[in-house]
Structures are given as C-alpha cells and as structure tokens.
Backbone bond lengths (Angstrom), bond angles and torsions (degrees), N, CA, C in turn:
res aa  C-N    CA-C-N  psi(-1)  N-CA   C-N-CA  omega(-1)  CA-C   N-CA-C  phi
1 X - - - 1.452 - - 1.535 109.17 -
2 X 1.392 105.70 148.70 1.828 108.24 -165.11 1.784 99.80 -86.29
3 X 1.044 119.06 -36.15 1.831 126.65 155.35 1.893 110.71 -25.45
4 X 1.361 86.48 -82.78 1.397 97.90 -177.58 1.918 123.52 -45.81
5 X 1.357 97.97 -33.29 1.573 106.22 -178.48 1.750 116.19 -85.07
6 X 1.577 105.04 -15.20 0.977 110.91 175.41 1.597 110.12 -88.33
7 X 1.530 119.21 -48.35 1.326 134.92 147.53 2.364 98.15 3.30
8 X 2.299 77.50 -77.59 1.317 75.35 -156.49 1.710 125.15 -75.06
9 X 1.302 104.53 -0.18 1.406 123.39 165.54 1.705 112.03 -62.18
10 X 0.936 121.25 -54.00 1.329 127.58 168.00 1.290 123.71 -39.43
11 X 1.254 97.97 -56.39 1.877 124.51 174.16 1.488 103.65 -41.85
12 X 1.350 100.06 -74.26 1.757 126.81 171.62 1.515 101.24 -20.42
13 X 1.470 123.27 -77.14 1.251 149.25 -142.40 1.379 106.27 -81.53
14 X 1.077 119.41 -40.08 1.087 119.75 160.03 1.934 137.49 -84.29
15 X 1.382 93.06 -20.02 1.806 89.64 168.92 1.533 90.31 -91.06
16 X 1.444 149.94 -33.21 1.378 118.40 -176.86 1.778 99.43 -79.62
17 X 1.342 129.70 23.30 1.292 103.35 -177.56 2.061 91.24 -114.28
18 X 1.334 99.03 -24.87 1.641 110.02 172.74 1.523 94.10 -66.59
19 X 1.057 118.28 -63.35 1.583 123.57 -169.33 1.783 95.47 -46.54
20 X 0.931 143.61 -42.47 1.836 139.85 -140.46 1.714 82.36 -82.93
21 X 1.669 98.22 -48.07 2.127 93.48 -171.58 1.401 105.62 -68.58
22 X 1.271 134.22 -17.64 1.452 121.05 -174.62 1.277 110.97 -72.88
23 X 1.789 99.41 -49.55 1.573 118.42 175.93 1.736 108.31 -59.98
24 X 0.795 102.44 -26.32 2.013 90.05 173.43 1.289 113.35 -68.84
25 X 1.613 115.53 -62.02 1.532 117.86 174.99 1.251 119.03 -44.76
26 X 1.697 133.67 -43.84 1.433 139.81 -163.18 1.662 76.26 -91.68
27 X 1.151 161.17 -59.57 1.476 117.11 -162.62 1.304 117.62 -80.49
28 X 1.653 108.00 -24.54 1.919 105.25 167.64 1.682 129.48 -48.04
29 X 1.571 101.94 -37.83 1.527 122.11 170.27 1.093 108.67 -45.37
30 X 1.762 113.54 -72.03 1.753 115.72 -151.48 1.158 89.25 -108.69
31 X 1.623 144.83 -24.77 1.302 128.88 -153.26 1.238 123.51 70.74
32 X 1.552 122.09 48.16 1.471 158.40 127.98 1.583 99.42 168.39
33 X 1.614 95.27 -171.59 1.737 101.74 178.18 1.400 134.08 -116.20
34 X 1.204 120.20 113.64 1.423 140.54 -157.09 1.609 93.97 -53.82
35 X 1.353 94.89 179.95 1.817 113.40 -175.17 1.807 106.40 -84.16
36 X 1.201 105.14 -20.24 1.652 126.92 -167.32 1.822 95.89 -71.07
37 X 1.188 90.92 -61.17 1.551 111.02 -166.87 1.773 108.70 -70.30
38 X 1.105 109.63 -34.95 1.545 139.61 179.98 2.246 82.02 -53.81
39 X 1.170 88.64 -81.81 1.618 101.34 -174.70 1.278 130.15 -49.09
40 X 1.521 108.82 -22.32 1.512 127.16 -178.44 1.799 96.04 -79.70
41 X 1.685 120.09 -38.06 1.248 116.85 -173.70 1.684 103.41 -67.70
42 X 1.355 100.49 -39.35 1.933 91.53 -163.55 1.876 91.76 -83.71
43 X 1.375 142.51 -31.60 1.179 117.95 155.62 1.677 145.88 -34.06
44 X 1.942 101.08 -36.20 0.861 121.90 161.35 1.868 115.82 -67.80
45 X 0.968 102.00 -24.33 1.674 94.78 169.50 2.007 85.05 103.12
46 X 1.237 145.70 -23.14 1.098 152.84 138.50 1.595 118.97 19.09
47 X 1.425 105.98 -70.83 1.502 126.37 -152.45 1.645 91.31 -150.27
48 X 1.344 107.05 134.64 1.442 131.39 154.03 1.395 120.32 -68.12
49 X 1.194 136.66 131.23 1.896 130.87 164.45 1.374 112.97 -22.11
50 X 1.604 115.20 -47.65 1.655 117.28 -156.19 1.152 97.42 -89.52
51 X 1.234 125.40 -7.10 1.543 121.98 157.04 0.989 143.91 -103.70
52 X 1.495 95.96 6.51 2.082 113.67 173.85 1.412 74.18 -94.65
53 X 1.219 134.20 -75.36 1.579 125.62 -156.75 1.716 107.34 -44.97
54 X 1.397 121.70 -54.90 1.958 102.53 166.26 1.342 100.26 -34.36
55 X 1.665 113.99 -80.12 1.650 116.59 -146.11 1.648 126.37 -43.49
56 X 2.328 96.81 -31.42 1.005 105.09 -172.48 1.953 115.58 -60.90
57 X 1.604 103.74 -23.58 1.627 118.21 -162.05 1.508 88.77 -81.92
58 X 1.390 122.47 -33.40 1.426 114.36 -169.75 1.722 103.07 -85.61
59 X 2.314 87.81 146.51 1.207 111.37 -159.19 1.222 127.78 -89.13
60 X 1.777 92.93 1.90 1.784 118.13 -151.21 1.667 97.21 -101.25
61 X 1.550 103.51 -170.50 1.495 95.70 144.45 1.361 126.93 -97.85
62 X 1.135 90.43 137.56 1.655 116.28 -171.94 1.674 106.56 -60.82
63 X 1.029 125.84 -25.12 1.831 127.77 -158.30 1.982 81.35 -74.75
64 X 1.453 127.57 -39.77 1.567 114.53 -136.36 1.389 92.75 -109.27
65 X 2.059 109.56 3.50 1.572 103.28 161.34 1.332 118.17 -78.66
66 X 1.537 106.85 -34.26 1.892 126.23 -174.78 1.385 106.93 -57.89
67 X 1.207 99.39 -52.18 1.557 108.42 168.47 1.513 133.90 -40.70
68 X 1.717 94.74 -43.85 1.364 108.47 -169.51 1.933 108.34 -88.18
69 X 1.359 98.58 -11.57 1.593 124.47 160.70 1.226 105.53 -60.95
70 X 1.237 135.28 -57.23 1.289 128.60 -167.53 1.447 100.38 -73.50
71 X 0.936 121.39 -76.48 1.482 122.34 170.03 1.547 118.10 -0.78
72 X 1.410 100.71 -55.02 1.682 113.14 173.73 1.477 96.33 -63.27
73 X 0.818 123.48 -89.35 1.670 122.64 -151.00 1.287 107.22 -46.48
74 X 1.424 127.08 -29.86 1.660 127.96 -169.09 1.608 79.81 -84.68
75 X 1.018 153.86 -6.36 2.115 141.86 157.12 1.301 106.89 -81.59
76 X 1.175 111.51 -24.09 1.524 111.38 -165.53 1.710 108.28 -85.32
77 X 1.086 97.31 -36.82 1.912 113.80 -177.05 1.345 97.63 -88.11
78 X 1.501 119.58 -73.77 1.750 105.32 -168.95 1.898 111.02 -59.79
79 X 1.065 125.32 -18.14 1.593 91.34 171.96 1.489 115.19 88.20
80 X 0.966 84.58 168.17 1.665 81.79 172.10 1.747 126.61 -87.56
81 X 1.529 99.62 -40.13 1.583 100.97 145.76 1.486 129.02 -21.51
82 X 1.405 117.20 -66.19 1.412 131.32 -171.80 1.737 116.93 -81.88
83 X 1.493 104.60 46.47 1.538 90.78 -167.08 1.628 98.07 -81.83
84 X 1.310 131.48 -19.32 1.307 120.82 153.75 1.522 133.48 -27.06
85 X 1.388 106.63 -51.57 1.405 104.78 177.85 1.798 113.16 -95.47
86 X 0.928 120.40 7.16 1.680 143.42 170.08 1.695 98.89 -77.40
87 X 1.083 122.36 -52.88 1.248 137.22 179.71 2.073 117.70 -69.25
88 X 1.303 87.31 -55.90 1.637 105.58 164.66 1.436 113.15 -49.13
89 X 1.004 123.30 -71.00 1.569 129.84 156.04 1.238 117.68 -41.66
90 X 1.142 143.45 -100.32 1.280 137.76 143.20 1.841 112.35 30.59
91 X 1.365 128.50 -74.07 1.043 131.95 170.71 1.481 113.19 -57.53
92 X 1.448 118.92 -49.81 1.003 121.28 -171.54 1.988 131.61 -74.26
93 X 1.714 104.08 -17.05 1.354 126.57 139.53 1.574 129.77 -55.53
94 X 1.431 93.14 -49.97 1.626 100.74 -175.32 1.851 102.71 -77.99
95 X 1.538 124.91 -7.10 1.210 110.51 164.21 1.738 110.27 -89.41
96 X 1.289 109.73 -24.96 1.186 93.57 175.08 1.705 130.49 -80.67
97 X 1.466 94.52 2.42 1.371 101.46 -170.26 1.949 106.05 -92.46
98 X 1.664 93.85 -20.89 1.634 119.94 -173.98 1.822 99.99 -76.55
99 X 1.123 121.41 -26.37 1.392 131.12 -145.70 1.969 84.00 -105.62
100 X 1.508 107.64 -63.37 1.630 114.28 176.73 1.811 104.09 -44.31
101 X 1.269 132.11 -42.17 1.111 145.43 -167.76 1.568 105.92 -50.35
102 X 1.547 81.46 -72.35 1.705 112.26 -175.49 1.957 98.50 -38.10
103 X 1.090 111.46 -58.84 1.151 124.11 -160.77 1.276 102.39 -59.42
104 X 1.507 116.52 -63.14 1.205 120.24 176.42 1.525 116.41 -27.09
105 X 1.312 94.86 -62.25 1.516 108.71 -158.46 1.632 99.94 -66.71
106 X 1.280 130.52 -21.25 1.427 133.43 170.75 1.586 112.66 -64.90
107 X 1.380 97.12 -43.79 1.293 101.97 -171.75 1.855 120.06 -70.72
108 X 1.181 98.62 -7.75 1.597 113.21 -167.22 1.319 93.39 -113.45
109 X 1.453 151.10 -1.40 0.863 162.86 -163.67 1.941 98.29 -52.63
110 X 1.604 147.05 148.37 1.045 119.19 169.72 1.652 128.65 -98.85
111 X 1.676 94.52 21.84 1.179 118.69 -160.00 1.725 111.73 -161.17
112 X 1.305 108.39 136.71 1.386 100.24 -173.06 1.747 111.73 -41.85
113 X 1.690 87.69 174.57 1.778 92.22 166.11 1.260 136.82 -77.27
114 X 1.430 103.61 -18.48 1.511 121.06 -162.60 1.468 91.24 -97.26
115 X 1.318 129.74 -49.75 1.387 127.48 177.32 1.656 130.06 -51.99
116 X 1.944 94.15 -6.93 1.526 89.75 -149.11 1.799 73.95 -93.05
117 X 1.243 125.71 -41.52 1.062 131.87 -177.96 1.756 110.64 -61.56
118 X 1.325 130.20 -33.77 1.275 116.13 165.46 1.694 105.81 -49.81
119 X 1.365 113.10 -78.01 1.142 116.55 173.00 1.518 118.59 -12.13
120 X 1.166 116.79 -82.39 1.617 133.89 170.16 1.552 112.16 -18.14
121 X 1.245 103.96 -52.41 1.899 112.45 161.65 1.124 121.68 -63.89
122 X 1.170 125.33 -65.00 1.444 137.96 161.43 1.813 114.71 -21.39
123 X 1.388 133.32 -63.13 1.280 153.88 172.35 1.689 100.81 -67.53
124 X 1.193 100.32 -32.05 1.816 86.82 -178.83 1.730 99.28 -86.23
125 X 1.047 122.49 -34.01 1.494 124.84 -174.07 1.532 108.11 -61.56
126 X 1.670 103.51 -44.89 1.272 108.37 -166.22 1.727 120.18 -75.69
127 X 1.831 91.11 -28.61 1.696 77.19 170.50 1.778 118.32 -104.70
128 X 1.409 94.70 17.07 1.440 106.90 168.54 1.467 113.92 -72.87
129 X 1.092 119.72 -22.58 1.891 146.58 -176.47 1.433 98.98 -79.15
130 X 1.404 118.36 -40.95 1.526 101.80 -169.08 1.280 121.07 -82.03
C-alpha cells in the first residue's frame, strides 16, 4: 500500500534526521563517536547494526552522512511529482547542517566567545583612530 510506504518514509526521515543531532553532539563532546554512544543510538530505535558497522568504517563525520540519508529517502518517496517537498526538506537539512556548522565553528573557537567580540571592538576602534 502507497500509505504505508509513505508512513514508512517518514519514519525513516525522520529518525536519521533525529539521529544527525545526536550524532553532532556525541562527536562535538569527544571528537568522534564511541561504541557506547553508537549503542545508545540503535537502543533508541535511531540506527540499525548494519549501519553503525558502515558509520563505524567511516572517517568523516558521521552526523552529515545520516543526514545525507534522509535526504535520500525523502527522493526516493516524493517522486518526481513531489519536487515541492524534495525542496522543503532540502532547505530545511541544509539549515540544520548551517546551524551544526555555526556551532562547530564556535565551539573550536581559540578563544572564548565573549573575548572574541571584545577584541572585534577593540581592532575596529583602533583602526578607526588611524
């Protein structure tokens, strides 16, 4: 039935899109994702075995493959009919992938946040003077 497959497309699309935010935080923490955390996702109903075993071989981060999983299945279900919601999605991945970024890049920062912005004033003042 075309209900049911769409049903399970949804399902799909949405635990690898829950799964991509878990997988960001557990590699932001330790700086990838342990076997612990690996197991906590497929407990959660998250991730399948045959797909901790891919993710585990892969060298990258793992959160922007899950992601790129969902992506697939929302082409695979909407069709060509549905390029509306191909697109809808689509935007709405690529903000979360813009938002994971942001963070990242805060988080790696080599200097607090608040400092980076003193600074930022500081250098604008100073060559505002010259």
């Amino acid at each position: 039935d075309e209900e049911d497959e769409l049903r399970g497309a949804r399902r799909a699309v949405l635990r690898y899109f829950v799964c991509s935010i878990y997988l960001f935080f557990f590699f932001m923490s330790s700086d990838g994702v342990d076997a612990k955390e690996f197991s906590q996702l497929v407990d959660q109903g998250l991730l399948r075995d045959e797909e901790v075993a891919w993710l585990r071989g892969f060298k990258g981060r793992p959160h922007t493959i899950v992601l790129d999983w969902s992506l697939d299945v929302v082409g695979d279900a909407a069709g060509a009919k549905r390029e509306k919601h191909i697109k809808a999605f689509s935007r709405i991945a690529s903000q979360l992938r813009k938002h994971q970024l942001r963070m990242e890049d805060t988080m790696n920062m080599p200097m607090p946040f608040q400092y980076f912005h003193i600074m930022n004033l500081m250098l604008t003042i100073n060559f505002t003077m010259w």
